[in-house]
N, C-alpha and C positions, 0 to 999 in steps of 0.2 A: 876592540871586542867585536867578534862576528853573532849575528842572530841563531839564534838556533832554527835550523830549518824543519819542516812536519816530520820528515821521514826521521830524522835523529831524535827528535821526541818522541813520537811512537817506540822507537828502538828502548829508549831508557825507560818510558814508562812501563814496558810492558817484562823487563827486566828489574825496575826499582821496588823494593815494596815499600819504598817512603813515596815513589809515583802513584803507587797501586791504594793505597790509603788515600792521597786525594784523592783518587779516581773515582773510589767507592761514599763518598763525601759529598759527590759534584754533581749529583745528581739534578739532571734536567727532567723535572715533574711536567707532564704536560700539563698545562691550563685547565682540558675536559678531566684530568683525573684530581683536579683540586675543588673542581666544582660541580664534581659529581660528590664528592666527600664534604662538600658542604652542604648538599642538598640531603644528603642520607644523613646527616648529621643533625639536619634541623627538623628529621621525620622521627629521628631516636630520642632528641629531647626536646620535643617544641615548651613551650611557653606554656606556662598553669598562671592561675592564680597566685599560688607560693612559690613557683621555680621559673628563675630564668629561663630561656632556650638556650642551644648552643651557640647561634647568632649574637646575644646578647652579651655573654662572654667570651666573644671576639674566638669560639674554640677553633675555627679554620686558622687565623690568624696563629696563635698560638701553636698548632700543628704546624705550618710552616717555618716559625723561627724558629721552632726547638727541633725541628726534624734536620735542622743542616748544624745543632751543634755534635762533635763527637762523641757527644754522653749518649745520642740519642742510639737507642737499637737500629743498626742497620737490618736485622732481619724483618723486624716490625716495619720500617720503613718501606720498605722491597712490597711486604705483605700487603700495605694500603695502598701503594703503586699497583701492582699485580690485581689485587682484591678490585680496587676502582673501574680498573681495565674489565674485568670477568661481568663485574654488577652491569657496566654501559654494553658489554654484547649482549647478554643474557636477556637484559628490559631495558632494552634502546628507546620504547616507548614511555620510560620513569616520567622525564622532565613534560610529558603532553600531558601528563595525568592532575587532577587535583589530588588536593591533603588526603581524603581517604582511600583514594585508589593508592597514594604513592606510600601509603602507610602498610593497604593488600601487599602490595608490591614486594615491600621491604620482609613483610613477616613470612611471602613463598620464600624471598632468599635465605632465609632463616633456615629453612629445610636443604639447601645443599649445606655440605659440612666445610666446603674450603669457607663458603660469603658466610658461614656461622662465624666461623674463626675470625674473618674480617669483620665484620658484623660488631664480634665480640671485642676485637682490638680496638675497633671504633670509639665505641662505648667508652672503652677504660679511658684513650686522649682523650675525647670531649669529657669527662666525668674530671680527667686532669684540671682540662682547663677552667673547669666551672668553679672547682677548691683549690688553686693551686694560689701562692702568694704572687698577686698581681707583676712585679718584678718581671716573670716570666713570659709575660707577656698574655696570660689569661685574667680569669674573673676580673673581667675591666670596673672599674669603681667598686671593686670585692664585692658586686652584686651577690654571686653565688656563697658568698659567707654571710650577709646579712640577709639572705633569702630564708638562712636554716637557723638565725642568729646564732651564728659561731663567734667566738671571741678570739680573736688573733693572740697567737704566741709572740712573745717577744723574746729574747732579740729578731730584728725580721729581717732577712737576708740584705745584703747593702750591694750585691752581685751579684748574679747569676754562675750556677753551676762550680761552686770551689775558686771563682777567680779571687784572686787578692785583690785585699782593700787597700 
C-alpha cells in the first residue's frame, strides 16, 4: 500500500464532494476567535442574582463541541468565525477595558448590522446552552433549569443528536 502524497489529496479533495464535506467540518477556529466569543458572551449574559452567566453553563464549551457536529449550521458556524474576526478589528481595544466599558462596547456593535446578526446568533448558542439538556454538553449541573425552576421532561435524551442507543 503506497501513502497518499499532498498533491493527490488536494487533487481528490477538491474534486470529492464526500472530501469537500470534511473539508467544510474541519474547521480550524482560531484560539482569539473562541475567546473573543467567550468574552462577548460573558458580557451578553453575565451572572444575576437568579441567572447563571454563560461561563457557568460551560456556553463556550458547549459551542465548540456542537459546532463540529454535522447537525450544527455551517453558515451559523462561518457567521461566529467571521463575526469574531470583525468584532476583534473593529475594538481590538475590548479585552483592555472593564465590565462597563466592554458592555459600551458591545452595545456600539450592536449598531453595525453584520455584529447585530452575530451579536444576535451569539445570544441564541449561549441561551442554547444555558436550556439545553446537559447531555449536550451545556447547562453544566442543569444550573440554567433550576435557576428558572424548570422541570425536566422525560424520557431525557440517552445520546446526543439522533445517535442510537
Amino acid at each position: 500500500m503506497h501513502p497518499m502524497n499532498r498533491r493527490t489529496f488536494m487533487a481528490l479533495s477538491a474534486s470529492s464532494p464526500f472530501f469537500l464535506s470534511i473539508d467544510a467540518y474541519a474547521k480550524d477556529v482560531p484560539a482569539s476567535v473562541w475567546k473573543t466569543i467567550e468574552s462577548v458572551q460573558e458580557v451578553l449574559l453575565p451572572a444575576t442574582e437568579q441567572m447563571p452567566s454563560a461561563k457557568n453553563v460551560n456556553a463556550l464549551s458547549f459551542l465548540i463541541v456542537n459546532s463540529t457536529s454535522p447537525y450544527f449550521d455551517q453558515n451559523d458556524l462561518e457567521l461566529l468565525i467571521e463575526g469574531a474576526s470583525v468584532f476583534n478589528q473593529k475594538f481590538s481595544h475590548f479585552f483592555q477595558e472593564n465590565a462597563e466599558a466592554q458592555y459600551r462596547i458591545v452595545e456600539l456593535a450592536s449598531e453595525d448590522a453584520y455584529l447585530e446578526q452575530w451579536l444576535s446568533r451569539l445570544i441564541y448558542y449561549t441561551l442554547e446552552a444555558m436550556f439545553c439538556d446537559p447531555i449536550y454538553g451545556g447547562n453544566t449541573e442543569e444550573i440554567g433549569w433550576k435557576s428558572v425552576l424548570h422541570v425536566k421532561g422525560e424520557p431525557r435524551p440517552k445520546s446526543t443528536y439522533g445517535s442510537k442507543v
